[in-house]
TIZATOR-435567 format. One record per residue (C-alpha): residue number from 1; z negated, y, x negated. Coordinates in steps of 0.5 Angstrom, whole numbers, plus 500, padded with zeros to 3 digits. Each point is the difference from the previous one (the first is absolute). Layout:
<pts>
+-----+-----+-----+-----+
!   n !  pz !  py !  px !
+-----+-----+-----+-----+
! NUM !   Z !   Y !   X !
...
+-----+-----+-----+-----+
</pts>
This chain:
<pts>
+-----+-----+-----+-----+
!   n !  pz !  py !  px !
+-----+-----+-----+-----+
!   1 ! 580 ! 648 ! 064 !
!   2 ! 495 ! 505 ! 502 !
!   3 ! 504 ! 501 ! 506 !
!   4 ! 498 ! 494 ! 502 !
!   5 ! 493 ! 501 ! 499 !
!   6 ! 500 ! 507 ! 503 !
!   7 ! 502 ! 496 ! 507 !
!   8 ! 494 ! 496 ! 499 !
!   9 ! 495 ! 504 ! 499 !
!  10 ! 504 ! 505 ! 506 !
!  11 ! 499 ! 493 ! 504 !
!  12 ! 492 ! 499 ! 498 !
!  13 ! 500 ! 507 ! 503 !
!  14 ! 502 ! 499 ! 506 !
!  15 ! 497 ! 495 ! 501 !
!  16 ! 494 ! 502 ! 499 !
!  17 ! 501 ! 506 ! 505 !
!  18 ! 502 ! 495 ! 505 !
!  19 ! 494 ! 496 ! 500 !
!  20 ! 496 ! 508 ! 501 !
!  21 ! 504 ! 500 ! 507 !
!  22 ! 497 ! 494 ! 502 !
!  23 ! 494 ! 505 ! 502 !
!  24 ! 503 ! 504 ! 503 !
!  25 ! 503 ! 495 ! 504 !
!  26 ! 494 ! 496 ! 502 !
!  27 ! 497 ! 507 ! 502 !
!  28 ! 506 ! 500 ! 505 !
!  29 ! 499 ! 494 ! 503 !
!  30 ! 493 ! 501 ! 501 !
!  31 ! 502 ! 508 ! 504 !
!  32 ! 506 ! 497 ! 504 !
!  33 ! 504 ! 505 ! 497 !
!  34 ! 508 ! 496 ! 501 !
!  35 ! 504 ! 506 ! 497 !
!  36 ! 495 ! 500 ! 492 !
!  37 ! 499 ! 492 ! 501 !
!  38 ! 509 ! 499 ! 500 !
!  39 ! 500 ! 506 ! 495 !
!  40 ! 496 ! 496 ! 495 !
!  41 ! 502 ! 493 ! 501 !
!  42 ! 507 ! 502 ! 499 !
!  43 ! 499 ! 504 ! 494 !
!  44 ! 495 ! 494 ! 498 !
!  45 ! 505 ! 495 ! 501 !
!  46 ! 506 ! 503 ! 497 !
!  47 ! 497 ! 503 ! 493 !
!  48 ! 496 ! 493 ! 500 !
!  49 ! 506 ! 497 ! 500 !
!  50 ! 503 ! 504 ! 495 !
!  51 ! 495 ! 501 ! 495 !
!  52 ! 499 ! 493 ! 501 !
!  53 ! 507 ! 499 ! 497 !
!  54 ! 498 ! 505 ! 494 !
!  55 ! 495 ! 496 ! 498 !
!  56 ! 504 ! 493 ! 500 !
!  57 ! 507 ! 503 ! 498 !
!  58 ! 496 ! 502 ! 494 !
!  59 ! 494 ! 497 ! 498 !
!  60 ! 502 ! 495 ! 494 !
!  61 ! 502 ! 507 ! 498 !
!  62 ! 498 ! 501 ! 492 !
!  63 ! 495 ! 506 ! 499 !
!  64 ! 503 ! 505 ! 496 !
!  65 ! 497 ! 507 ! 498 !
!  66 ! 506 ! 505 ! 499 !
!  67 ! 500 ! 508 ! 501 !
!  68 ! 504 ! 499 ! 505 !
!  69 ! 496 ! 496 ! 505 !
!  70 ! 495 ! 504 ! 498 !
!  71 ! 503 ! 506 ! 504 !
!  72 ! 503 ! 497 ! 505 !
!  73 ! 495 ! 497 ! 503 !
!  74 ! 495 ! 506 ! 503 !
!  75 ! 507 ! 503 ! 502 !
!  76 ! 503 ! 494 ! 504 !
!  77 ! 493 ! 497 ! 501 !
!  78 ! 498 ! 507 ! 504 !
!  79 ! 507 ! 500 ! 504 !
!  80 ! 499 ! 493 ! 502 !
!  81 ! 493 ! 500 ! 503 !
!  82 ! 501 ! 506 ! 503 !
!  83 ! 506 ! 496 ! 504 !
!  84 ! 495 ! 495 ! 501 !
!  85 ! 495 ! 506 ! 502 !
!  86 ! 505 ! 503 ! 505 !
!  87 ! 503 ! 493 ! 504 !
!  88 ! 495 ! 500 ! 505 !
!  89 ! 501 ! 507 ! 502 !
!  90 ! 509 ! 499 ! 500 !
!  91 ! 498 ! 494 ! 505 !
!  92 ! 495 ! 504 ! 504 !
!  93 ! 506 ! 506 ! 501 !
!  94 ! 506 ! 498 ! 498 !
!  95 ! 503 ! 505 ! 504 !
!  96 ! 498 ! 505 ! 494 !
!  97 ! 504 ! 496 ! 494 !
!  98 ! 498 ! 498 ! 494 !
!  99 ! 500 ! 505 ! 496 !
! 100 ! 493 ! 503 ! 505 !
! 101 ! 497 ! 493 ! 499 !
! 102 ! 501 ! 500 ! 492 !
! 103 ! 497 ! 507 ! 499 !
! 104 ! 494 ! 498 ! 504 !
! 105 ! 499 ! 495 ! 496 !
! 106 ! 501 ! 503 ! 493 !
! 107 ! 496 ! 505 ! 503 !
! 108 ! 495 ! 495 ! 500 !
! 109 ! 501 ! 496 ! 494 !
! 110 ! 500 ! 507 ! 496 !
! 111 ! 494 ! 502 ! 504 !
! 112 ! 502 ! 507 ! 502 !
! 113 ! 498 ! 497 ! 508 !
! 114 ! 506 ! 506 ! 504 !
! 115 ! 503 ! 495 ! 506 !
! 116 ! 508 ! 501 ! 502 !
! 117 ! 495 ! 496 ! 507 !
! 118 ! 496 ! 507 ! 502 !
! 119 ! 497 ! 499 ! 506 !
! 120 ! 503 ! 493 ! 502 !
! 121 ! 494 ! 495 ! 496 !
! 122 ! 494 ! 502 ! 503 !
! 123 ! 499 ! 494 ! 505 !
! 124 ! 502 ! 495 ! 495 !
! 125 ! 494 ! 498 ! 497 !
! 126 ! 503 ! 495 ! 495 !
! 127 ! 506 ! 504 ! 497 !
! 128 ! 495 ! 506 ! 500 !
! 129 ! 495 ! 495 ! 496 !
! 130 ! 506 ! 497 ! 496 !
! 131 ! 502 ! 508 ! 497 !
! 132 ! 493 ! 500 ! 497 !
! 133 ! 501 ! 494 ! 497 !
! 134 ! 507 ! 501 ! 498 !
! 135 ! 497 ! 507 ! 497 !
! 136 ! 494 ! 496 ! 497 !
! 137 ! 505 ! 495 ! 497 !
! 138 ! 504 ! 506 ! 497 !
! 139 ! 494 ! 504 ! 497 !
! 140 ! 498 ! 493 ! 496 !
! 141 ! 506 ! 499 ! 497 !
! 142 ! 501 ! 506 ! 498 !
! 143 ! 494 ! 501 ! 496 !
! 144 ! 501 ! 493 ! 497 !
! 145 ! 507 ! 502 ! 498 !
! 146 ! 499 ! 506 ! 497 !
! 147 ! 495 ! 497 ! 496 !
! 148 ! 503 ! 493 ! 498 !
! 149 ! 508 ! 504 ! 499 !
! 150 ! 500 ! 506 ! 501 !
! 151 ! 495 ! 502 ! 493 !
! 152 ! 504 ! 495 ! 496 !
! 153 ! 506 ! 503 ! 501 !
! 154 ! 497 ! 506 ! 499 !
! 155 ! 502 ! 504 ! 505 !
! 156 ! 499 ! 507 ! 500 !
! 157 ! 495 ! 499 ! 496 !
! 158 ! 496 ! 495 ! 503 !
! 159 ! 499 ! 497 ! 494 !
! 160 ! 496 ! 505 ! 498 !
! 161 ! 494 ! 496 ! 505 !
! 162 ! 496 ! 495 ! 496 !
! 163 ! 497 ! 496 ! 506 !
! 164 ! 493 ! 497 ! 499 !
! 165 ! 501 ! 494 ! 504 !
! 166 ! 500 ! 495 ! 493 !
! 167 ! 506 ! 496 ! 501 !
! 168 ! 507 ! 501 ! 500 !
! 169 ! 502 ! 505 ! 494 !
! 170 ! 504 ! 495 ! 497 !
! 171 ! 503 ! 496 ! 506 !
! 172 ! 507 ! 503 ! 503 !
! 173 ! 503 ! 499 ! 507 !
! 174 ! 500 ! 497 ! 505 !
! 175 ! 494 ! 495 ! 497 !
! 176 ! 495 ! 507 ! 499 !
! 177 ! 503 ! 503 ! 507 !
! 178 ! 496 ! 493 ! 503 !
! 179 ! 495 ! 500 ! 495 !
! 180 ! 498 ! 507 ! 504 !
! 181 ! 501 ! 498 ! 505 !
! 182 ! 495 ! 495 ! 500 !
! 183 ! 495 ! 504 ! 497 !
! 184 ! 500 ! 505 ! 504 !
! 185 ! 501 ! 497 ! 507 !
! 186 ! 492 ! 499 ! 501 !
! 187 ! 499 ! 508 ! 499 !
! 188 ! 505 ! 502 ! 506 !
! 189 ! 497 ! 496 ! 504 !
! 190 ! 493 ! 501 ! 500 !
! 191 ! 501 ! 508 ! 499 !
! 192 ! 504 ! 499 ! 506 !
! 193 ! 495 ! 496 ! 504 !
! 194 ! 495 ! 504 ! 498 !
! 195 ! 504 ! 507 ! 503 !
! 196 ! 502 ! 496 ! 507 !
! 197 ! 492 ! 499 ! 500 !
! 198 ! 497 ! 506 ! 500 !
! 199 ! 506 ! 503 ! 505 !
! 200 ! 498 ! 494 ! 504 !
! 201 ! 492 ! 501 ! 501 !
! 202 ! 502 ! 508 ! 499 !
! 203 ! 503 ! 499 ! 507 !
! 204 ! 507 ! 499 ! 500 !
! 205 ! 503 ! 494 ! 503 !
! 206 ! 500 ! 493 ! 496 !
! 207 ! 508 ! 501 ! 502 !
! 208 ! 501 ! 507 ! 497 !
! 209 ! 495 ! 499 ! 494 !
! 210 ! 505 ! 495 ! 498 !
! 211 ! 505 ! 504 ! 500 !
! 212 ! 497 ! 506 ! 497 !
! 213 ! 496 ! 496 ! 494 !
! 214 ! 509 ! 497 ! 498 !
! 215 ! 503 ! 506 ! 500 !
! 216 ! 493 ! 505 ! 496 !
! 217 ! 500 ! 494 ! 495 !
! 218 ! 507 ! 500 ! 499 !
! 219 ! 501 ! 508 ! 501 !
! 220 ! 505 ! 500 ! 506 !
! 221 ! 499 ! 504 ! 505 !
! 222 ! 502 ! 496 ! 506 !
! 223 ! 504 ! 503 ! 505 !
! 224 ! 496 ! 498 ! 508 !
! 225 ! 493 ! 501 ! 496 !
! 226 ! 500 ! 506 ! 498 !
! 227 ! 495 ! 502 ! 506 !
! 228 ! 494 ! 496 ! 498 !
! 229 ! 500 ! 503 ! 494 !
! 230 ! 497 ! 506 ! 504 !
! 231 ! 496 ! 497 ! 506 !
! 232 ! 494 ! 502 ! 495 !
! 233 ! 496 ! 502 ! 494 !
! 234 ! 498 ! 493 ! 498 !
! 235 ! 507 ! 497 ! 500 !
! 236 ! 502 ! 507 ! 496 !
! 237 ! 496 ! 498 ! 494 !
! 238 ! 500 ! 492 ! 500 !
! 239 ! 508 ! 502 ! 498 !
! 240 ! 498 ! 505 ! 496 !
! 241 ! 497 ! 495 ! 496 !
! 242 ! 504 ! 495 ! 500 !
! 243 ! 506 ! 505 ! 499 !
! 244 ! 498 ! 501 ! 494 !
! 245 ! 498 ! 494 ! 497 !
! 246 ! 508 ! 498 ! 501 !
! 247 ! 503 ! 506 ! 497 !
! 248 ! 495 ! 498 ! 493 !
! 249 ! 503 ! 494 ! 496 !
! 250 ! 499 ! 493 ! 503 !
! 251 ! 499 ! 496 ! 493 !
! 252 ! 494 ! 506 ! 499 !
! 253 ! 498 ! 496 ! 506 !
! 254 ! 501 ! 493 ! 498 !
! 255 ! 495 ! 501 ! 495 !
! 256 ! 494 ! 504 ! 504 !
! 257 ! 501 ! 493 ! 504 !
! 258 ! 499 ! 495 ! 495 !
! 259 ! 495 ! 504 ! 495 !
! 260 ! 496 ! 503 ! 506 !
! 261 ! 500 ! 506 ! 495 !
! 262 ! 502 ! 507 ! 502 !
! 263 ! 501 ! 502 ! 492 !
! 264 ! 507 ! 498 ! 500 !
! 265 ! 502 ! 506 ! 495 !
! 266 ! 503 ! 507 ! 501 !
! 267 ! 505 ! 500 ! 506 !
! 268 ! 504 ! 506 ! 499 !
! 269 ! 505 ! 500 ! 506 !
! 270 ! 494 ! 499 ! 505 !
! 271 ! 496 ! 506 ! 497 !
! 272 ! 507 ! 503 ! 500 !
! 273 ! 501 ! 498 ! 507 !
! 274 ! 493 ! 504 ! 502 !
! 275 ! 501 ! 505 ! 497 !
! 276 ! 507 ! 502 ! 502 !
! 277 ! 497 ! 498 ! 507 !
! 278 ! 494 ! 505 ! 500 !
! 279 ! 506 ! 506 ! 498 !
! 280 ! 502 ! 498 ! 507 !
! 281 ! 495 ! 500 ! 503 !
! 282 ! 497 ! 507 ! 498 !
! 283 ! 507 ! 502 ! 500 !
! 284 ! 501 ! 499 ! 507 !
! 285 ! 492 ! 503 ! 502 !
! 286 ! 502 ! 506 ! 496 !
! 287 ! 508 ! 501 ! 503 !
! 288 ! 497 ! 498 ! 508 !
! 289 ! 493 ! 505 ! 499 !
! 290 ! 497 ! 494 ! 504 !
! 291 ! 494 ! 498 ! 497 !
! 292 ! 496 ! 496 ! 505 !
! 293 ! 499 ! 492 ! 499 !
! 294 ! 506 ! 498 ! 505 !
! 295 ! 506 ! 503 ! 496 !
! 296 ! 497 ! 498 ! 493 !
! 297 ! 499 ! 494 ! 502 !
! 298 ! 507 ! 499 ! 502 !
! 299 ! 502 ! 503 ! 495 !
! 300 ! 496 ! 495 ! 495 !
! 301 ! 504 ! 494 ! 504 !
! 302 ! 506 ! 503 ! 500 !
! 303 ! 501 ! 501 ! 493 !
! 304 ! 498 ! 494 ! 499 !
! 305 ! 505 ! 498 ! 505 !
! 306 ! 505 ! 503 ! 498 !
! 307 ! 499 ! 498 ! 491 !
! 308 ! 499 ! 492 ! 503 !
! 309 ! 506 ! 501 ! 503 !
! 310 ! 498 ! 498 ! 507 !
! 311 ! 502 ! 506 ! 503 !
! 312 ! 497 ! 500 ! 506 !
! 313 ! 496 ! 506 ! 502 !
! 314 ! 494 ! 501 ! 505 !
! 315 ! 503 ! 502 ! 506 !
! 316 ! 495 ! 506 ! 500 !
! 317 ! 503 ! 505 ! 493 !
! 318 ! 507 ! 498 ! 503 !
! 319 ! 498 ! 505 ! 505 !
! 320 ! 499 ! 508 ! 501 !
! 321 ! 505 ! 502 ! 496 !
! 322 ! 497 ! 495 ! 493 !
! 323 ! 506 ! 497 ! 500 !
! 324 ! 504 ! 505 ! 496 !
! 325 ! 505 ! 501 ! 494 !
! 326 ! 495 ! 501 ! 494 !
! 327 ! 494 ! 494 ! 502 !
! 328 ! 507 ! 495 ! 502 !
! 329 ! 502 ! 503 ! 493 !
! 330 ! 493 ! 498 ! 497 !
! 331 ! 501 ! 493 ! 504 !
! 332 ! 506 ! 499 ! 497 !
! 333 ! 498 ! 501 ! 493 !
! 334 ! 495 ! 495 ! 500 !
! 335 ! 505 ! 495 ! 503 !
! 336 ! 503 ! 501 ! 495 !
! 337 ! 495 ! 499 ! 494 !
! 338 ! 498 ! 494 ! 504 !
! 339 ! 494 ! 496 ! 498 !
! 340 ! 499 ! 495 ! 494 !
! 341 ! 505 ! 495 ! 496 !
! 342 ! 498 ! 493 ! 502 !
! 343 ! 499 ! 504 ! 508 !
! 344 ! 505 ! 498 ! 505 !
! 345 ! 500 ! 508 ! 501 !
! 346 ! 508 ! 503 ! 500 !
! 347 ! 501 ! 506 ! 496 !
! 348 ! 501 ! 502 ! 492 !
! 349 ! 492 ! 496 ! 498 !
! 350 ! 495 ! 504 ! 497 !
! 351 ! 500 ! 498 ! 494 !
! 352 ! 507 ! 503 ! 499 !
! 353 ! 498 ! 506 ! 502 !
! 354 ! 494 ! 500 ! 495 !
! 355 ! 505 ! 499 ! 494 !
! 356 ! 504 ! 505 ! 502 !
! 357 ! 495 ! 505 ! 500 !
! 358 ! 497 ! 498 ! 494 !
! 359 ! 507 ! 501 ! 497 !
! 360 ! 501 ! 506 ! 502 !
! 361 ! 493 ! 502 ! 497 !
! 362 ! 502 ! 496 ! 494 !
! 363 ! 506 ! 505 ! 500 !
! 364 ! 496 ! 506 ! 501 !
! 365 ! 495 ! 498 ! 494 !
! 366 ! 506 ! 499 ! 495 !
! 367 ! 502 ! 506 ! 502 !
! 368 ! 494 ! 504 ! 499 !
! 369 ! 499 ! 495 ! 493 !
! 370 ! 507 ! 499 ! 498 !
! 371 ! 497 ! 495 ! 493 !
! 372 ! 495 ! 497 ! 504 !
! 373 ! 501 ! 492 ! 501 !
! 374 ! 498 ! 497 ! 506 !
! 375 ! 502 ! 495 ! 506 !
! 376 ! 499 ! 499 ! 506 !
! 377 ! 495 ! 494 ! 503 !
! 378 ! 498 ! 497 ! 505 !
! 379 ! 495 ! 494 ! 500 !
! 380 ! 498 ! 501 ! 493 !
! 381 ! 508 ! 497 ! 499 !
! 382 ! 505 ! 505 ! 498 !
! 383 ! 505 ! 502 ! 505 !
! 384 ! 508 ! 499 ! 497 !
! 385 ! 506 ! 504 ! 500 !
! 386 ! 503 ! 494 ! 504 !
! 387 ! 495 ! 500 ! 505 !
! 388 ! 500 ! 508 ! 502 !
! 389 ! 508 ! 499 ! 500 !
! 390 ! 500 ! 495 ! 505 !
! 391 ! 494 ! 504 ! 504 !
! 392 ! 506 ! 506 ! 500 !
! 393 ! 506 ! 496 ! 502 !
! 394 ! 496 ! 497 ! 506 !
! 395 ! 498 ! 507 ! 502 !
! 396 ! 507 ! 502 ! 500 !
! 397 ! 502 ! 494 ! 503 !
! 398 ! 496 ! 501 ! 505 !
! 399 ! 502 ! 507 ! 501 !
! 400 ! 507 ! 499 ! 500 !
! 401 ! 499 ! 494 ! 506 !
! 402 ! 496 ! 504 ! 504 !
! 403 ! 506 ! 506 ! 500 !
! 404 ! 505 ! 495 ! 501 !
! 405 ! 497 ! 497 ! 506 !
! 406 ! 498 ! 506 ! 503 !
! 407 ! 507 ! 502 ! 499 !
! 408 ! 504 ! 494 ! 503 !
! 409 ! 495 ! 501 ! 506 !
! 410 ! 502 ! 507 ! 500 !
! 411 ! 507 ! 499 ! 501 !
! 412 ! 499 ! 494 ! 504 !
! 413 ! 499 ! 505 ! 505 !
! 414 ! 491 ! 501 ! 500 !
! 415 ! 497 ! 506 ! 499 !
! 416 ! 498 ! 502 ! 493 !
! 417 ! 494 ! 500 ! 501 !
! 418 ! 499 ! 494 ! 504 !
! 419 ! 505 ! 497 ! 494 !
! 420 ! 495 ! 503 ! 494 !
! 421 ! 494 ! 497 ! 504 !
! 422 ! 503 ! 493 ! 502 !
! 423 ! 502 ! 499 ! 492 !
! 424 ! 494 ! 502 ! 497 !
! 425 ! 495 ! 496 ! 505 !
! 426 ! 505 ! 494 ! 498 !
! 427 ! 499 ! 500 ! 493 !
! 428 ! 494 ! 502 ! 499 !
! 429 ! 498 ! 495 ! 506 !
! 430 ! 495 ! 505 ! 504 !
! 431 ! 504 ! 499 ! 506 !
! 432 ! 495 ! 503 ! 505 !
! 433 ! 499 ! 506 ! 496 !
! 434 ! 507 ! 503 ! 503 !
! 435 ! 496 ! 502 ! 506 !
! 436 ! 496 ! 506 ! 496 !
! 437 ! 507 ! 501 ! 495 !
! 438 ! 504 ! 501 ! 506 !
! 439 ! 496 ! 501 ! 507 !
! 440 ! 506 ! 500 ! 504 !
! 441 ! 503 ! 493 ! 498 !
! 442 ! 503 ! 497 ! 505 !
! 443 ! 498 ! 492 ! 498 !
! 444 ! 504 ! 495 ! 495 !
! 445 ! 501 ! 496 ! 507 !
! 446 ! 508 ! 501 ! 503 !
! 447 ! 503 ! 502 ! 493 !
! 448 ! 507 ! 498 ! 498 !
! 449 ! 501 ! 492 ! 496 !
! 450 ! 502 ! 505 ! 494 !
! 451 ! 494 ! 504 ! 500 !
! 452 ! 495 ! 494 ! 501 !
! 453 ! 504 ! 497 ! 494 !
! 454 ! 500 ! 506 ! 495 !
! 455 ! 492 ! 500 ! 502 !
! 456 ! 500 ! 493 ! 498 !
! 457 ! 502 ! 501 ! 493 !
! 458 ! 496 ! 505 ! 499 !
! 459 ! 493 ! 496 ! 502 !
! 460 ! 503 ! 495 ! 495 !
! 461 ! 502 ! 505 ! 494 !
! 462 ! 492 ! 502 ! 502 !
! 463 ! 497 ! 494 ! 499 !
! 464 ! 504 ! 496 ! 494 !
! 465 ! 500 ! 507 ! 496 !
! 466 ! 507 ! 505 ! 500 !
! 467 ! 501 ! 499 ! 493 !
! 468 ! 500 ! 492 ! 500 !
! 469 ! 504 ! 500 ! 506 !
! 470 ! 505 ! 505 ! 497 !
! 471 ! 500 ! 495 ! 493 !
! 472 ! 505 ! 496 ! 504 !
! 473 ! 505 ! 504 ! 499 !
! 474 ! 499 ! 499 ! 491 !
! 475 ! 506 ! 497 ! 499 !
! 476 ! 495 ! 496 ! 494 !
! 477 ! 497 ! 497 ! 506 !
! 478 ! 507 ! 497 ! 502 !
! 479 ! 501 ! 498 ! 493 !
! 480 ! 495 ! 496 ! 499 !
+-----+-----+-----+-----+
</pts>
């Protein structure tokens, strides 16, 4: 039974997603662009088709709330609407396989924004506008997700965050993953709005200040628009901004909006994310001896960059030697830490990091006061043992991950450090990040069909959280 119903909610998805496409299509037209016009009404026709048998087949479905429904619809619901996602682009290229064209689209889908197309989409407005959107869908379901899921299941502790939005702690499933959805869609559009209007009278064109606003909102640095984030100052900051607002938690967000009202009480993993970004910043001043205004900007918007998972760098600290071990270590670091938990930042969430930091100096405390009872906080609610073990096991599933997909890359003939750099911007979803972690990296565009798949899995595994993925393998999930 709850097969049924995860065939019909997959349908609802992938319906949805094809009706996004028809922008993309009506924009085609408009250019004259024959190739993106038959790309999209191909995908549009076929997943139409096939969501639309979905929803049918199994509408009269009863609606069931089971563990298991719960855990396979991020996962399948991220495979299927990067399979959607990346359609287009199979159709555009076909003599690139399928395996390019399902990357592209899990690379979108999970917003680490790395192209399996460098170079070959720069002409075609529609698909290029069609990628931001595809980005832009993914980071919204991604926080609606792991705000209406992932904290149930309490997840490597999500639990621990107490969302100030005032509905929903009692609901579960599928039914509070829509109720979010709802709530939280004016909130996207207008910070995305907004964003695309100060780029817009700022000076860049109405096409790239769309394109921008998508990817900044939803975190992904979009390969193909990197260079308009470095034509000027003004763009720099407007990003900037906006960068940090999308790695702080979108329910905080959801209640400025509706109470007009800044005091929305303390936000830990933001002050957590400023404080971390400023050790960056005067870390890379320090290690570099440049104290002119240039390089600590640039510093600045790198580190915020690189926490927010974007990733992209202005072009300028790339060059003259910046782009060496110790700051692509310092990068690599906040890439891995990532933004706020209701984000749709990749890495390990900072509040994960908080309470290992508080546990180790709970640690610390007990040994230099063996009788002392104390317990570990956050948000005046009492962290429990559970939430810290789950917290440990995603932090060594994720690290177990990483080495073994860096590993089969490695033995897949890559070299290893282009293996290690792949892997960690593909799970932490900070795809344009690998030119300052490997600046003699040949590109994603030409690896071979099993490269682009283990790439693939380990965008997902990023997104939907190594530890649920690995709970696929719990016999006692199987046995119901």
């Amino acid at each position: 039974m709850w097969k049924s119903r995860l065939f019909y909610l997959l349908g609802n998805w992938i319906l949805i997603v094809c009706a996004f496409q028809l922008v993309p299509l009506a924009v085609a037209i408009a250019l004259g662009e024959k190739a993106s016009f038959h790309s999209l009404f191909s995908s549009i026709l076929i997943t139409g088709l096939f969501g639309g048998s979905l929803v049918l087949g199994f509408r009269s479905t009863e609606k069931i709330r089971v563990p298991r429904l719960t855990l396979f619809l991020p996962i399948w619901g991220a495979i299927s609407l990067a399979l959607v996602t990346g359609l287009p682009f199979f159709f555009l290229f076909p003599e690139e396989g399928f395996f390019a064209a399902f990357y592209e689209g899990m690379s979108l889908i999970t917003t680490n924004g790395t192209s399996a197309y460098e170079g070959a989409l720069g002409s075609l407005k529609a698909i290029e506008l069609w990628r931001a959107m595809a980005a832009w869908i993914g980071g919204y379901l991604a926080i609606c997700i792991t705000l209406s899921l992932l904290t149930v299941m309490n997840i490597g502790g999500l639990q621990i965050h107490h969302s100030p939005m005032p509905f929903g702690d009692s609901e579960a499933g599928y039914p509070r993953l829509k109720a979010t959805a709802l709530a939280l869609y004016p909130v996207y559009l207008t910070v995305t709005f907004v964003c695309f209007f100060l780029l817009w009278i700022g000076g860049t064109s109405f096409f790239d200040a769309v394109r921008l606003a998508m990817a900044t909102i939803s975190t992904t640095g979009l390969s193909g628009v990197s260079d308009a984030y470095t034509q000027s100052f003004w763009p720099q900051f407007v990003l900037a901004v906006f960068m940090l607002m999308s790695l702080s938690n979108w329910d905080i967000h959801y209640v400025i909006y509706k109470k007009r009202t800044l005091h929305v009480g303390t936000n830990h993993e933001f002050r957590s994310a400023l404080l971390l970004i400023a050790a960056a910043m005067i870390f890379l001043t320090l290690y570099e001896g440049s104290f002119n205004i240039e390089f600590i900007w640039n510093a600045l918007f790198s580190s915020i960059s690189a926490i927010s998972t974007v990733g992209v760098m202005p072009t300028s600290f790339l060059e003259g030697g910046n782009a060496n071990l110790p700051i692509a270590i310092v990068m690599m670091a906040l890439a891995g830490v990532g933004g706020a938990t209701i984000s749709a930042c990749g890495g390990l969430k900072q509040l994960r990091m908080i309470v290992i930091y508080r546990a180790g100096r709970s640690e610390l405390d007990r040994l230099v006061h063996p009788h002392a009872v104390q317990g570990l906080h956050y948000d005046s609610s009492k962290i429990q043992k559970r939430d810290v073990d789950a917290i440990w096991l995603l932090l060594g599933s994720f690290i177990l991950v990483l080495l073994l997909g860096a590993l089969a890359l490695a033995i897949l003939g890559i070299h290893f450090q282009d293996a290690f750099s792949m892997a960690f911007t593909a799970l932490t979803l900070s795809g344009p990040l690998i030119n300052m972690a490997d600046p003699y990296f040949g590109g994603f565009a030409g690896l071979k069909d099993v490269d682009y798949f283990i790439l693939t899995m380990l965008m997902l595994i990023g997104r939907v959280e190594a530890s649920l993925f690995f709970a696929l393998f719990a016999k006692s999930l199987w046995r119901g």
